[in-house]
C-alpha positions as CSV (number, residue, x, y, z in Angstrom):
1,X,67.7,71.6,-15.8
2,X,67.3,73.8,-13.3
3,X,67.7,78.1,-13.5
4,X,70.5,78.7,-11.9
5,X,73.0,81.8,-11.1
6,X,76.7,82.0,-11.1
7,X,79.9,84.9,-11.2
8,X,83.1,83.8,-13.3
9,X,84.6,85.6,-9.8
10,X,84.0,83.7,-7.1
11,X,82.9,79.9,-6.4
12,X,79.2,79.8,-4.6
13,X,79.8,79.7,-0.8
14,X,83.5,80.9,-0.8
15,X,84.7,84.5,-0.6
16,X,83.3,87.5,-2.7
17,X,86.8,89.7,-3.8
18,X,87.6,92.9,-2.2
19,X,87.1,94.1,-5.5
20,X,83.2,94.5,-5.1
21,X,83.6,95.7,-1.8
22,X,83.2,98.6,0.4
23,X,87.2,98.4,0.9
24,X,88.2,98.0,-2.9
25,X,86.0,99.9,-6.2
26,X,82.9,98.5,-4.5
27,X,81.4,97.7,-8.5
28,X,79.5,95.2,-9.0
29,X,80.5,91.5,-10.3
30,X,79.6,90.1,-12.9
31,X,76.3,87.3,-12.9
32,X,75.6,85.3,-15.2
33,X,72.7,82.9,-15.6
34,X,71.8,79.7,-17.1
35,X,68.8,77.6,-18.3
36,X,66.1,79.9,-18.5
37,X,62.8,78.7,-18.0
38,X,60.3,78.8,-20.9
39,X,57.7,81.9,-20.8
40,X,60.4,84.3,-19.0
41,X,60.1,87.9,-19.5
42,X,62.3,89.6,-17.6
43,X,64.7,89.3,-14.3
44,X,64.8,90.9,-11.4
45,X,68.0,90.9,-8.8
46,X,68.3,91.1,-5.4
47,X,71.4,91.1,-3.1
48,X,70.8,90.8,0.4
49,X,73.1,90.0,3.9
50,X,71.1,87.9,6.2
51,X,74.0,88.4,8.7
52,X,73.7,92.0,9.2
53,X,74.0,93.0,13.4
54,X,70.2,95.2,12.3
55,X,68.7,92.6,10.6
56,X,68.7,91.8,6.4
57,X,70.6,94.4,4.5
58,X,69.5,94.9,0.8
59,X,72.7,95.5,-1.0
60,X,71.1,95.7,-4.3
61,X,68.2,95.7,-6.1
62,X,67.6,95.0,-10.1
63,X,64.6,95.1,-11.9
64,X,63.1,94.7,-15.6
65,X,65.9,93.0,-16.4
66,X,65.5,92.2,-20.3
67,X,65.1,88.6,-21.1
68,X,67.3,88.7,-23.9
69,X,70.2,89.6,-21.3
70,X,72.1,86.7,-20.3
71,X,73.9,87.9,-17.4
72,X,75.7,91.4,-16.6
73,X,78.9,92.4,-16.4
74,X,81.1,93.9,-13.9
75,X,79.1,97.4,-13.1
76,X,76.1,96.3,-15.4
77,X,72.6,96.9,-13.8
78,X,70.6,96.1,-17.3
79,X,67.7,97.0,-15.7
80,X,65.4,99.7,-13.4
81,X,68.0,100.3,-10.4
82,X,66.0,100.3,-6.9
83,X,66.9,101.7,-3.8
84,X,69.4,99.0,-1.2
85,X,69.3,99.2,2.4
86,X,71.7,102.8,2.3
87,X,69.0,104.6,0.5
88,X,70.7,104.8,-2.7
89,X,69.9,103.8,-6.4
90,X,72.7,101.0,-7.6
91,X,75.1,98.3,-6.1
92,X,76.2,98.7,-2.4
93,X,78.8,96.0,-1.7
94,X,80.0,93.7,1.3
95,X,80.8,96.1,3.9
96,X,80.5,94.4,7.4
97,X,80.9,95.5,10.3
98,X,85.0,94.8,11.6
99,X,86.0,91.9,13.3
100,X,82.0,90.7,13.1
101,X,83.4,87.7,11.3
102,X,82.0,86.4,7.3
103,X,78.8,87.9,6.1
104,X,77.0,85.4,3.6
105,X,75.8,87.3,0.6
106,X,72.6,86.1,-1.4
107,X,71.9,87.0,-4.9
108,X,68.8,85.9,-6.1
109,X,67.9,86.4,-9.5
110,X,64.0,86.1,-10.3
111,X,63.2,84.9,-13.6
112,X,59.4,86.7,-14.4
113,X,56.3,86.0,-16.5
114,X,56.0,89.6,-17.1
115,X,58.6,92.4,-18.9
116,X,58.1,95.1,-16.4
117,X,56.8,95.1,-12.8
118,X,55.3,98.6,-13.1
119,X,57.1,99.7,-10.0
120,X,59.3,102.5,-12.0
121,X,62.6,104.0,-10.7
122,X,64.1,103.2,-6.8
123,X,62.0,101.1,-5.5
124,X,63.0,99.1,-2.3
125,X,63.5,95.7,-2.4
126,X,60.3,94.9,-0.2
127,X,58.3,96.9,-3.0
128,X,60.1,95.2,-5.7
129,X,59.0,91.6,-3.9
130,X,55.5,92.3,-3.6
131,X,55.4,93.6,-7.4
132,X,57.0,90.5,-8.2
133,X,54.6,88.7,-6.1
134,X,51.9,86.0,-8.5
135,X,55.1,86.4,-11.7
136,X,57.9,84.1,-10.2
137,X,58.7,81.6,-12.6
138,X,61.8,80.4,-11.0
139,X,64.4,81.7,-8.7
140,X,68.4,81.6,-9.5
141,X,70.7,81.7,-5.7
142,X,74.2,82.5,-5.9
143,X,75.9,83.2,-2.4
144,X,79.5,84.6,-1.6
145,X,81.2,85.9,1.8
146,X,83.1,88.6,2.9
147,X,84.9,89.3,6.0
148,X,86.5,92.8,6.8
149,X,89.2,92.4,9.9
């Protein structure tokens, strides 16, 4: 069995609702998350837009994630909120640039040997990567798009 991630929202690969964007509530969606791997601790969540005109945009960034959580719901963090590509604490949906065509969105959800990654509140998500760094056990990938006309 393999760890894997997954929203009751939107099929992997096809589009992420307005809801959790920039042009609707821009909440988070819910994730959920299957076959742990033995000796996880904790999770850690990162959402990031390889497709940004700038280079990688970190929408979100989740850490300490309890183990006994098995996914969050819409909104949820669960976790340490760190600091996305905007400068803020918390989500940050889809929010391409017009007319640049679909954005993929990554979600990768870390499942960790350790409960905390010391890194306290509002870290980034390259901070948050090198904490993480020798604690991987697995990683979960979910990926939706968004387009804004």
């Amino acid at each position: 069995m393999i760890f894997s991630a997954y929203s009751s929202e939107f099929e992997y690969g096809e589009s992420i609702p307005r809801h959790y964007s920039c042009e609707g509530p821009d909440v988070s969606p819910p994730l959920g998350w299957e076959n742990v791997p033995d000796g996880t601790e904790s999770f850690a969540l990162i959402m990031e837009d390889p497709d940004a005109p700038g280079g990688t945009w970190v929408h979100w960034v989740v850490y300490d994630i309890p183990v006994k959580k098995e996914g969050l719901q819409e909104g949820d963090a669960a976790g340490i909120s760190g600091v996305n590509s905007w400068g803020k604490e918390g989500y940050g949906g889809p929010c391409p640039p017009p007319g640049h065509g679909p954005h993929r969105y990554f979600f990768k959800l870390y499942a960790l040997d350790t409960a905390t990654i010391s890194e306290g509140r509002g870290a980034d998500a390259a901070r948050v990567k090198a904490a993480m760094s020798g604690h991987i056990i697995a990683i979960g990938e979910y990926m939706g798009k968004y387009e804004r006309k």
